[in-house]
N, C-alpha and C positions, 0 to 999 in steps of 0.2 A: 504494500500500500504506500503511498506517494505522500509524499507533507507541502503543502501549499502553506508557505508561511506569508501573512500581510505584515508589512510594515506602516500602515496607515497611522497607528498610536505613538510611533516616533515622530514622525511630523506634527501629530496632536502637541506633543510635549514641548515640541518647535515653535508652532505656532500661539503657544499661550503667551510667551512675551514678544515674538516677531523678531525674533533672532534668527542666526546660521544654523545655529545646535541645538539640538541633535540633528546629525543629517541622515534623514530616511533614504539615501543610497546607500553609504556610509555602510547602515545595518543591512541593507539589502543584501551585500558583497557578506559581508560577514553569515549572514542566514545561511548564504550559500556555502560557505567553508562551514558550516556546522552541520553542515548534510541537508538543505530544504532543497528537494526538488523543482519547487516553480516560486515565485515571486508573484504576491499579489497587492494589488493597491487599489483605491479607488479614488476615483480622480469626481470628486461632487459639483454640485452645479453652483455652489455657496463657497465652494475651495475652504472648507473647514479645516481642513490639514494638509492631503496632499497638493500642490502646486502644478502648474504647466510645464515647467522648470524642470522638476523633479522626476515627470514622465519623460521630458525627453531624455535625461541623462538615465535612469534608470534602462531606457531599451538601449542604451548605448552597453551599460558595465554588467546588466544579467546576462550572465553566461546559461542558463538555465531554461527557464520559459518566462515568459512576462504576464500575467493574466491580470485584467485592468476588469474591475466593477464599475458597471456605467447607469445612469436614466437612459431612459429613450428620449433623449436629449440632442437636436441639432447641433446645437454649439460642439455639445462633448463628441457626439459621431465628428465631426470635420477633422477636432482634431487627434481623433484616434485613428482615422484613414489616415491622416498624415505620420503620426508616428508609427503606426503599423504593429501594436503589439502584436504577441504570437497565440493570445488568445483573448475575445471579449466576454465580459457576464452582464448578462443585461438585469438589473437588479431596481425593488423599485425603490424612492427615496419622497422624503417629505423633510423638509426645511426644520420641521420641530422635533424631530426622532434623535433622540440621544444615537440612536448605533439603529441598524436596518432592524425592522420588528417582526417581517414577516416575509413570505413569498411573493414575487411576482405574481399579479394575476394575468395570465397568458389568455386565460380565456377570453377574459374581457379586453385585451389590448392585443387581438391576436392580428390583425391588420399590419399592426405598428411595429409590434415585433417582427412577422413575416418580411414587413418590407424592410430593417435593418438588417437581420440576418439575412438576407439576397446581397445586402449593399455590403457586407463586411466577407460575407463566403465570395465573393466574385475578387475582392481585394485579397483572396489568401489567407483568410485569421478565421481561425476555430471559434464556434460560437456555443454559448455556453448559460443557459436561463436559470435563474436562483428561485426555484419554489418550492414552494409545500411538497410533502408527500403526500398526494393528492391524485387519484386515478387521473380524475377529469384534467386539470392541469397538465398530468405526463403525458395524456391522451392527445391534448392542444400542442403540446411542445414538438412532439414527434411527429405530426401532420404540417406543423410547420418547417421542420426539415433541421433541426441544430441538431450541432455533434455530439454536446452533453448536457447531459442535465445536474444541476448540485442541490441538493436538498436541505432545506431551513432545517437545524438538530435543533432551534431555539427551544420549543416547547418539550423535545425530551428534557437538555440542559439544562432547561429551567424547572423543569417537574422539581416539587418539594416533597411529594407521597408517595409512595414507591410504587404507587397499585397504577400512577400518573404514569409515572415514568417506565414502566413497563408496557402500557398501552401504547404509547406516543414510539416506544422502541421497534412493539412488535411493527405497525405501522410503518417506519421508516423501514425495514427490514422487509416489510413483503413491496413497498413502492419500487427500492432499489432493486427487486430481479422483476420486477413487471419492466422496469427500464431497461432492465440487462436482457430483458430476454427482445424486445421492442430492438436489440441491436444500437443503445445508445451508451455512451458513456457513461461512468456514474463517479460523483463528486459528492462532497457534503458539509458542510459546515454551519455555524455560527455557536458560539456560546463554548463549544467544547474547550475544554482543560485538563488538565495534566489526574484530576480524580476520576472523571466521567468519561473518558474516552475511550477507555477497555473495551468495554461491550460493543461499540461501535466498529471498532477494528475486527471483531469478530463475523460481519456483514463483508461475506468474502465476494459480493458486487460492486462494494465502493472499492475504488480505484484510487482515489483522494480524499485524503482530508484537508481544508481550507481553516487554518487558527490563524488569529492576531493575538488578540489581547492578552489571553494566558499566557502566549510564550513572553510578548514582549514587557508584561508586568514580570514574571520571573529575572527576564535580561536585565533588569533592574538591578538586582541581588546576585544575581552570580554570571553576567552577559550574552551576550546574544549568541552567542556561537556554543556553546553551553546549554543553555535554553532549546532551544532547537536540538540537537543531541540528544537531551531528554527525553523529549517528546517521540525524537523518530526510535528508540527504545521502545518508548511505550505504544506508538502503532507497530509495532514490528513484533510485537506478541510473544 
């Protein structure tokens, strides 16, 4: 299984006084010598943390994969045809949302989505929808034609009852082989950390896991190259 590490929360930390530092390439390079397979960021419509800046240098110095969290956003498509990651997640986003809360709804923006994903697969870049574990949505996704699908873990993650977080498991568990067997890729993330991630590795359809914030709150305490090590430990079962 593959470790998609975000560095989006170094930049956070960046941008709370509008300094240089910490620089979310900086860590990017570092994730990667701690064993992360792909590089993920998201480049928002609000630029909360990550920068234009910061994308173009980052597809300069991953040596890895690039995979860039977008809106169905004009502005942000222009300039991610130009910089060309080597893959996009269409994800959705609201101004007031501490951190993304939920899935893409495909079904209801399936137009929108259809016509990016033409515009970004014609340019060469894997595309890649962030929802629910949700029939109807994987059912939308795949009729639309993307190469993977990644699944919101939020409501496992966040389950505090265990009878919760056992349903929301079985769930993501029977979504990801309804995708795998639909012949798409399969990704997943949000919320997972270094407690809760066991089980999840055990779902031998997921192909990735997508972390930020765990790893990069640990790279606090013992660094990022470290941090990342850990974790690919702990998907590697």
């Amino acid at each position: 299984m593959n470790l998609g590490v975000n560095i989006d929360h170094v930049a956070t930390v960046r941008q709370a006084r509008r300094v240089k530092e910490p620089d979310p390439v900086a860590a990017a390079v570092l994730a990667e010598q701690g064993g992360a397979d792909s590089i993920v960021c998201h480049l928002r419509e609000d630029r909360r943390h990550l920068q234009d800046r910061d994308l173009r240098l980052l597809k300069e110095v991953v040596s890895t994969r690039l995979n860039l969290e977008m809106a169905l956003s004009d502005e942000i498509a222009e300039i991610a045809l130009q910089i060309k990651p080597h893959q996009v997640t269409f994800v959705p986003e609201k101004r007031q949302e501490i951190t993304t809360e939920g899935g893409l709804d495909v079904v209801k923006e399936k137009k929108r989505v259809e016509e990016f994903t033409k515009k970004f697969q014609k340019a060469g870049i894997t595309v890649s929808v962030f929802i629910d574990p949700d029939r109807e949505q994987l059912q939308a996704a795949k009729i639309i034609g993307v190469n993977t699908v990644e699944f919101h873990t939020g409501e496992y993650a966040n389950a505090t009852e265990h009878e919760k977080q056992r349903v929301y498991y079985h769930k993501l568990a029977e979504s990801a082989l309804m995708a795998r067997n639909m012949r798409l890729i399969v990704a997943a993330g949000h919320g997972l950390n270094y407690h809760n991630v066991g089980p999840v590795t055990r779902i031998k359809e997921i192909e990735e896991l997508n972390i930020g914030h765990s790893i990069i709150s640990k790279s606090i305490l013992v660094g990022i190259e470290q941090a990342v090590r850990q974790m690919k430990e702990l998907i590697k079962g």
